[in-house]
N, C-alpha and C positions, 0 to 999 in steps of 0.2 A: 743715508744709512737707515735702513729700516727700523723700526721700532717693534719691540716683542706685547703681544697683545693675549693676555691668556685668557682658554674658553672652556668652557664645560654643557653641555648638552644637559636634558631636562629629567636624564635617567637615573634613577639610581634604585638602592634595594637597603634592605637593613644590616644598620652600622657603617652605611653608606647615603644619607637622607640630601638632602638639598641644602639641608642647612651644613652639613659635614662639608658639604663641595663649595660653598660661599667661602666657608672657613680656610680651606685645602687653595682657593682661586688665592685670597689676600695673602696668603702664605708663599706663597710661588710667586707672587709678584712683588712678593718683599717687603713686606709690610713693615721689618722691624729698621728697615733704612730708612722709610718716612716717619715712624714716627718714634722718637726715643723716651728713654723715662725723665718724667715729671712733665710730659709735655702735654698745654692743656689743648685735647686735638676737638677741632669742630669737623662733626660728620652731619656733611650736608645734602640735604636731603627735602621731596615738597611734601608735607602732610597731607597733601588730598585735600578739597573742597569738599565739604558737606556735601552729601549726595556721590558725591563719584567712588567708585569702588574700582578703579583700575590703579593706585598708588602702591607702591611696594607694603608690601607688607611686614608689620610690626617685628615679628620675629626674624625675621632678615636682620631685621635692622639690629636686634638682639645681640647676634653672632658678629655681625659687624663692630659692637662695643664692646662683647667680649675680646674679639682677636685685639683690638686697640687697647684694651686695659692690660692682655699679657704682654704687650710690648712695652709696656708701662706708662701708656700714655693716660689722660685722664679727659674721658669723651665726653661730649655732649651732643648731643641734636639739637639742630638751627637750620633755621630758614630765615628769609625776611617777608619782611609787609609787601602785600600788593601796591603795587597801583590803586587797581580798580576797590569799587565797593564790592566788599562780599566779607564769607564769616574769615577771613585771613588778614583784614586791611589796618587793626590793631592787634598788638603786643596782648591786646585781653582776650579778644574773639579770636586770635590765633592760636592763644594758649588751648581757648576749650576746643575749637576745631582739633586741634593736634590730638588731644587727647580722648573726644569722641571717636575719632577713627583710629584708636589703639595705641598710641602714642604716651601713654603713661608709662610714670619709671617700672612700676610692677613688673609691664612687660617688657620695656624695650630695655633695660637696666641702666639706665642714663636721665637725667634731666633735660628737659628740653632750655634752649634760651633762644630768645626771638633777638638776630643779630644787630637788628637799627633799631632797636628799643620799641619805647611805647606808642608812638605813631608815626618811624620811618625815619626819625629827626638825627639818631644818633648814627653817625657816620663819620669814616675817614679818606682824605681825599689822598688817592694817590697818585704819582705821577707816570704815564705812560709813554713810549713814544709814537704815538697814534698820528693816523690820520685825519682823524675827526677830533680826537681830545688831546690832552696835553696831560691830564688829569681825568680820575674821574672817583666816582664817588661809590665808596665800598661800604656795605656794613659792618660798625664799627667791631662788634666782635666775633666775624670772621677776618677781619684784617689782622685783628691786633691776637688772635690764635696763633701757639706754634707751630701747628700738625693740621693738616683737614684731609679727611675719607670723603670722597664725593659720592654717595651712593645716587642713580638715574634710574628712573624708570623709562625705557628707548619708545619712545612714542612719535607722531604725527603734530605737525604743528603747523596752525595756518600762515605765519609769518614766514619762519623759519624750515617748513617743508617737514621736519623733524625738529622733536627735542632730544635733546643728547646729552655728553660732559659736559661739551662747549653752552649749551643755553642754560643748562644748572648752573655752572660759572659763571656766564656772563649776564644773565638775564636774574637770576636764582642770588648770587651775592649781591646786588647793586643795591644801595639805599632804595626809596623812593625817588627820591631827585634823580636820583641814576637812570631806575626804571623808565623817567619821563624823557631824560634828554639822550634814550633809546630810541622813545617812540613818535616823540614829536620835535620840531621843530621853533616851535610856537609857547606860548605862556594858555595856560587853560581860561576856557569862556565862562561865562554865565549863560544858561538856559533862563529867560527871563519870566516866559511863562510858567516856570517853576520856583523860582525866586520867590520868598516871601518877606525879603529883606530883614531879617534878625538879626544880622549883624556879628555872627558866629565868624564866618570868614574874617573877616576885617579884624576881630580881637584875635584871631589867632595868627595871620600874614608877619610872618617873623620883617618883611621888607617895607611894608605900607603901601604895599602895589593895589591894594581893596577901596575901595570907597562907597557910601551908598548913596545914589542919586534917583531921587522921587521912587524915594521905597527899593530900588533893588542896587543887588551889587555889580560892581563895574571894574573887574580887570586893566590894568595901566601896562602892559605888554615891556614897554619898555623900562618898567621899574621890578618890574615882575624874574624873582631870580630861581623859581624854576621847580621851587622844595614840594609841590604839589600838595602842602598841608591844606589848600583851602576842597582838596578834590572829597579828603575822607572825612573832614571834619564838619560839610554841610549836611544839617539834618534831613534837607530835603531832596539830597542828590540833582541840586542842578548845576554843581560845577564841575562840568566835562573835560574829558583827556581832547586836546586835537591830534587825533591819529590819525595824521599827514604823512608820515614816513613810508615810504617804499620797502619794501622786501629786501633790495640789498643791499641797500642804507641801512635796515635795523639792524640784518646780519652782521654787518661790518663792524657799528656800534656796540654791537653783544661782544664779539671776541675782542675789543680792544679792552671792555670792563673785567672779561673773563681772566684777560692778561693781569688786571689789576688785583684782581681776587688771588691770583694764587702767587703774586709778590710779596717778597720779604717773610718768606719760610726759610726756613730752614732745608728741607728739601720739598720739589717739586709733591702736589697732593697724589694721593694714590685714587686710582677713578673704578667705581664697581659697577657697570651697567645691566640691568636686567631686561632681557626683549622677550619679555613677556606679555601678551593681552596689549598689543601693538595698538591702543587706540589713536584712532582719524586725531585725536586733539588734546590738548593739554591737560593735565591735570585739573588744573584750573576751575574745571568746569564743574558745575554739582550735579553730572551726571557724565558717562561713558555709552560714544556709542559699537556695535558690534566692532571685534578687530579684525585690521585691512589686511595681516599675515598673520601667517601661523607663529606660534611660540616657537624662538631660537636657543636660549639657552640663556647663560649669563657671563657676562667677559669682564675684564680685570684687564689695568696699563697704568704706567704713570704718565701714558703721551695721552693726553684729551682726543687729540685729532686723529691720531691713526686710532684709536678705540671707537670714535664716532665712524669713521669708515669703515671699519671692520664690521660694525652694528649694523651701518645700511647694506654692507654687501652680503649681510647674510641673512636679513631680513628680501633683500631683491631675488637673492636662490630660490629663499622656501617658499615665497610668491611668486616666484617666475613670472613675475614683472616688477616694477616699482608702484607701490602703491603708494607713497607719496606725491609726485608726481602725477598720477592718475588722480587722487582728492584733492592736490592743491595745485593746477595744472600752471597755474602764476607762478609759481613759485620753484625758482631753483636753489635747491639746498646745498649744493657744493659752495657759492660761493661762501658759506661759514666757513669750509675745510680749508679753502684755498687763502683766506684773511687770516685764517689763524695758522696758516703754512708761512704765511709771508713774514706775520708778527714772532715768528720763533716759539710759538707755543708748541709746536710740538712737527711731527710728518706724514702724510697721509700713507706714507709708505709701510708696509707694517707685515710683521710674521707671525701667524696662526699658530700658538702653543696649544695642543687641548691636553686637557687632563683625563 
């Protein structure tokens, strides 16, 4: 059975603004079935990297908190810690990132809360019926939220071909540990010519997988459970991700955590996509380069997957080719849609409502 995907084009005129049509999308896709009063709703969402200026912007996200507060819900904005080093990777440099790029209650009328706390650690393992996990590992408070508003900004992704619902969910709620045992296969290394043996790592290794021998630190693979805290806690950045995983192995990995993010709601998340300023790569970056399609509009669904398809198919029109495919020519993106078709998240199958 097809799934209702609702969409709105990038026109409008006064008393008709962009922001009235965001409002007008969550409305029509039911906003007040996902989220009911007193319910505390996490609206998730990436704050942008320093430097990049392709990330949704603030007053979206405004309207976004309004419509969830007239439904009675009580919003916040969350994201989690990176993996990687950069100004996102704690709960403190997330906080002012977030709020460098507009992210203040001022504007957005919400509080922000970083969902794995102060550097990744805070998480809840849930259980999935995967292929690859049996469990995995969600930030603790998007799990433990009764309500979440997925807001995406539809972009290009090296990994995944595209970011979409599906990698805001699966990639976007996952602890750190989550993040890692997305990406790799392996327990992370020491760069040793970087190394200057301080012993940071070692007091902070929740496992005792660390050790220092003749001045540097040395990874025990086997004892090593995976939390990635020694990745953002060395001052000198030499403990690296091993990003071993393939393209359809991450994919795969992403919709089975995405599966876990939006367990144990109460009703399925409501998902907002904006495909606008289409950039080649993730937000991630502290910069955006030129976009690979023209601006689509912005679409609304409670199914992740047929919303993600609806995104690329109408990002492929106004390109009149695939631009994903064309920048990341490795990479095929469907396999997301089709793992998270298999895992019941949702159906690629789906019906064009515009407004």
């Amino acid at each position: 059975m097809a799934s209702t995907v609702w969409f709105t084009d990038l026109s409008s005129r006064p008393g008709n603004s962009l922001l009235d049509k965001t409002a007008a999308l969550l409305r029509a896709a039911g906003i007040r079935k996902h989220v009911s009063p007193g319910d505390l709703t996490a609206v998730k969402l990436h704050f942008g990297e320093k430097g990049n200026t392709a990330f949704l912007r603030p007053i979206y996200l405004r309207k976004v908190v309004e419509e969830v507060a007239a439904a009675g819900g009580k919003p916040f904005l969350t994201d989690t810690n990176t993996l990687y080093i950069g100004g996102r990777s704690n709960a403190v440099d997330h906080l002012t990132t977030a709020i460098t790029n507009g992210f203040a209650y001022a504007v957005a009328g919400a509080p922000v809360v970083i969902a794995d706390g102060l550097r990744g650690e805070s998480a809840v393992r849930v259980p999935v019926p995967g292929r690859f996990f049996r469990e995995v590992s969600i930030g603790a408070e998007i799990a433990r939220a009764d309500a979440m508003i997925v807001a995406t900004h539809f972009k290009g992704h090296e990994i995944s071909g595209f970011g979409g619902a599906l990698k805001n969910l699966g990639m976007g709620c996952a602890s750190r540990s989550g993040k890692l045992a997305q990406h790799s296969t392996v327990a992370p290394t020491v760069a040793q010519t970087g190394c200057t043996g301080c012993g940071t790592c070692v007091a902070h290794c929740p496992a005792g997988a660390i050790a220092l021998r003749d001045a540097k630190a040395f990874i025990s693979p086997g004892v090593c459970i995976g939390c990635a805290d020694c990745i953002v806690v060395c001052p000198e950045g030499a403990v690296r991700v091993n990003w071993n995983e393939a393209s359809p192995l991450v994919q795969g990995k992403m919709v089975e955590h995405a599966l876990g993010a939006v367990s144990g709601k109460k009703s399925p998340p409501l998902c907002l996509s904006f495909v606008t300023q289409v950039s080649p790569f993730c937000d991630c970056y502290g910069s955006n380069d030129l976009p690979i399609a023209p601006d689509v509009g912005i679409l609304a669904s409670a199914d992740p997957v047929a919303l993600d398809q609806a995104c690329a198919d109408l990002v492929i029109r106004a390109a009149g080719k695939d631009p994903f495919r064309e920048r990341h020519p490795g990479v095929d993106w469907t396999v997301q849609l089709s793992c998270a078709e298999e895992l019941g998240l949702g159906t690629r199958s789906y019906r064009l409502e515009t407004l």
